[in-house]
C-alpha positions in Angstrom: 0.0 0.0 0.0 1.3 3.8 -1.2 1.7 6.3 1.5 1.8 10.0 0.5 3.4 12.8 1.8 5.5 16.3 0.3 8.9 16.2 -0.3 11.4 19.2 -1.3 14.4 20.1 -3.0 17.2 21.9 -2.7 15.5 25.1 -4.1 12.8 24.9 -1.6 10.0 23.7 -4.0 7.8 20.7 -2.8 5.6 18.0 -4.2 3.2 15.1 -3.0 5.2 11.8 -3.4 4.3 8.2 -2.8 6.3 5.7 -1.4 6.4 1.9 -1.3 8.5 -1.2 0.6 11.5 -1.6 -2.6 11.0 -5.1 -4.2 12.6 -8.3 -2.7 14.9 -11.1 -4.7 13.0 -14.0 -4.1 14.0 -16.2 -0.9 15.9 -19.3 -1.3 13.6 -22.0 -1.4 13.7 -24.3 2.3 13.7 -28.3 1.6 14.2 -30.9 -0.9 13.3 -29.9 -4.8 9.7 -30.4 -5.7 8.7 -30.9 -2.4 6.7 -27.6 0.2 7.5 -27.1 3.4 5.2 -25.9 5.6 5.9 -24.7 9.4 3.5 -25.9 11.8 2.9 -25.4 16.0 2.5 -27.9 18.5 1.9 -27.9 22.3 4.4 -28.7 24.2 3.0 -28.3 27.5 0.2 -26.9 29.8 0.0 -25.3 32.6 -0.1 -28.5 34.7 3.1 -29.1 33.7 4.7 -26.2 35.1 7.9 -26.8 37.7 5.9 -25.0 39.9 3.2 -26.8 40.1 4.6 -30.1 40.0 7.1 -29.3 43.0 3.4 -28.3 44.5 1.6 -32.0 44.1 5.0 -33.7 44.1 7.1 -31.9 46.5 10.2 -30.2 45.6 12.5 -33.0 45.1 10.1 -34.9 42.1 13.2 -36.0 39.9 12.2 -39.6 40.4 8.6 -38.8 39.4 9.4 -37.6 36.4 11.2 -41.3 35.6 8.6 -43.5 37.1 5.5 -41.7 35.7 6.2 -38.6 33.2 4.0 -36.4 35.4 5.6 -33.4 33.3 3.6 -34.5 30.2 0.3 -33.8 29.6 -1.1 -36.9 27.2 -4.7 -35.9 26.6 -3.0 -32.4 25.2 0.3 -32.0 24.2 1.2 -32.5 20.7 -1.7 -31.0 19.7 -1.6 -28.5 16.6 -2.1 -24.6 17.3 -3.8 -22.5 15.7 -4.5 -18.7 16.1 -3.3 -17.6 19.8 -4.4 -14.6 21.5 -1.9 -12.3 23.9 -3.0 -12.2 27.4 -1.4 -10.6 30.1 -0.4 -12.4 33.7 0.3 -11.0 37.1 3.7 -11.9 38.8 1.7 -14.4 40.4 0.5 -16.0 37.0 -3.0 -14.5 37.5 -4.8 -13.1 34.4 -5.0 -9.2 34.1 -8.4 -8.2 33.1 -6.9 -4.4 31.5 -4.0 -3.8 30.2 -1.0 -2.9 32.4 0.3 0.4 33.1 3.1 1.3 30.4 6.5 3.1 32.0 8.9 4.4 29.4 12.5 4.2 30.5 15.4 6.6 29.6 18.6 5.2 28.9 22.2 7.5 29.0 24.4 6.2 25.7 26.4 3.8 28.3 23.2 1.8 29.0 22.2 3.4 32.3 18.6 4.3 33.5 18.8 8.1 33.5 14.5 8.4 34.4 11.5 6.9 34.5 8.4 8.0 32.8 4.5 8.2 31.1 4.6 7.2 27.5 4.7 10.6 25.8 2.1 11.0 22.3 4.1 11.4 19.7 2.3 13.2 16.6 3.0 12.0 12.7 4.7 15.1 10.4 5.3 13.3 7.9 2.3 13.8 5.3 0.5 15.8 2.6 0.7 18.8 4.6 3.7 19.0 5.8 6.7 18.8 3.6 9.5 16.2 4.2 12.7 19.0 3.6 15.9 19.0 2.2 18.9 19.8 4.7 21.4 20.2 2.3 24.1 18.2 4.3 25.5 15.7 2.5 26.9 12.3 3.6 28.9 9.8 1.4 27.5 6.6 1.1 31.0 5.2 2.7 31.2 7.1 5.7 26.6 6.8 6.3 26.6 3.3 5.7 29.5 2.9 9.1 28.1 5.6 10.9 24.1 5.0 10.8 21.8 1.9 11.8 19.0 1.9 8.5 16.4 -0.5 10.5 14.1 0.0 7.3 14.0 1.6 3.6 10.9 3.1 1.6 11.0 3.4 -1.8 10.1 7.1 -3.1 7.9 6.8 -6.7 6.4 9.9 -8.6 2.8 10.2 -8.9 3.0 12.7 -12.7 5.5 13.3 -15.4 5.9 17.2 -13.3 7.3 14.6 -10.0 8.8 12.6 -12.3 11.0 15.5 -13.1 11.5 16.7 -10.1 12.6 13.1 -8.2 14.5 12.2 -11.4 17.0 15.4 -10.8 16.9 14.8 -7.0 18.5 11.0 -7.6 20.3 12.4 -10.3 22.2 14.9 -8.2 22.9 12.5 -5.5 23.7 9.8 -8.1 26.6 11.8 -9.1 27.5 13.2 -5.5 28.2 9.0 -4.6 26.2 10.3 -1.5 23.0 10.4 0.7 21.0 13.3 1.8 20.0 14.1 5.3 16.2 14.8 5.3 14.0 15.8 8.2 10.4 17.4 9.5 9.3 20.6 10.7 9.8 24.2 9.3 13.8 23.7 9.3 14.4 20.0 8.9 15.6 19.9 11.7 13.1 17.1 13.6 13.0 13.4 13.3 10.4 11.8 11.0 7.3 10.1 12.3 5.1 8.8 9.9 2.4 7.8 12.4 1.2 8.8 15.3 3.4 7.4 18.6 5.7 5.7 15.6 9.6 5.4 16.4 10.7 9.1 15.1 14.1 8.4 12.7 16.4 10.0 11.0 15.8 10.1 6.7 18.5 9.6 4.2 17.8 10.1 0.6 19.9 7.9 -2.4 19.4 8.1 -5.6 20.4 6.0 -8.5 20.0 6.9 -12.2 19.9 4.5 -15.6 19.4 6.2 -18.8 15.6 8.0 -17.9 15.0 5.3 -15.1 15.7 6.2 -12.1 15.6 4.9 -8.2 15.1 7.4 -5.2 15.5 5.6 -1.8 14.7 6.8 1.5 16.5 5.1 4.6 15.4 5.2 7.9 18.0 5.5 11.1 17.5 5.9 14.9 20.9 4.6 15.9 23.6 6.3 15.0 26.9 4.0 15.4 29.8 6.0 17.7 33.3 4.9 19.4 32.8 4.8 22.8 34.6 8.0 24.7 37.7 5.9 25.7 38.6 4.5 22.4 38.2 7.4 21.0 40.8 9.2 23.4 43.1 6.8 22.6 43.4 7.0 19.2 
């Protein structure tokens, strides 16, 4: 499915663009030639069979029930085939929760430590038809982005006329020829990470463009990790 939003160039000029996942090589087939395989899912136990409860009707030291008897199987059920599951939420005392739980968001520093605790904050979409996606004008070679940046996922950026057919053909052209990727971003400076639903992961947006003839390919990669030495490393080089 297409997703719209603007996009702008270097001159400052927008237009609505759509964008879709790239196209995939074909996996490598799994099994022998001429034969399907299909993946199925079995039980493997209920909630009888739990250590818990076993050390509970057996005591705690059941090791030679487990030989004489296989009390940890369950015969009437397991090996059963499963079908669609549902998610449900337990207590810490294996109790079922009737709403869901109460969400905590947790800050980490860049060394891993918790720095705070806090509500889930609502995080608004900015990337759409109203509000352009804009050119930075900073520059990265594809060298130096592809050791310094995470890209977690890639959108495919088509035109949706021959006038944004133009106008993405010379923005993949330009970057075609610069070997390099162009730092995008939201609000009225670029300057804000994009979100392209609302309470979605924001990310930083790289543009690359390749050109063939009057074909061309404009990609848009998507970062929220940016890779760095850590701080004593880098003092000792």
């Amino acid at each position: 499915m297409a997703n719209s939003f603007r996009l702008s160039n270097a001159a400052g000029r927008d237009g609505t663009v759509q964008t879709i996942s790239p196209a995939r090589e074909a996996a490598i087939p799994i099994g022998l030639p001429g034969h399907t395989v299909t993946f199925r899912r079995y039980l493997a136990a209920t909630e009888a069979c739990r250590g818990d409860v076993l050390a509970q009707r057996l005591g705690e030291d059941y090791a030679q029930a487990l030989i004489d008897g296989d009390p940890e199987i369950d015969i009437e059920h397991v090996g059963r085939s499963i079908g669609e599951t549902n998610v449900v939420y337990l207590t810490k005392g294996g109790e079922f929760l009737h709403c869901p739980p109460r969400i905590v968001e947790i800050v980490s520093a860049p060394d891993g430590s918790e720095k705070e605790r806090r509500d889930p904050v609502d995080i608004e979409a900015n990337v759409d038809i109203e509000h352009p996606v804009r050119w930075t004008g900073r520059k990265i070679p594809i060298a130096e982005a592809v050791r310094r940046f995470v890209f977690r996922r890639t959108l495919q950026v088509m035109h949706v006329d021959g006038v944004t057919y133009d106008f993405l053909y010379a923005i993949a052209k330009e970057l075609a020829e610069s070997d390099s990727v162009m730092l995008v971003g939201a609000g009225p400076k670029g300057a804000d990470p994009l979100v392209f639903q609302a309470n979605g992961r924001p990310s930083r947006g790289f543009l690359e463009g390749r050109v063939e003839g009057d074909r061309y390919q404009l990609r848009l990669h998507l970062s929220d990790l940016e890779l760095k030495r850590p701080a004593t490393v880098a003092k000792e080089a």
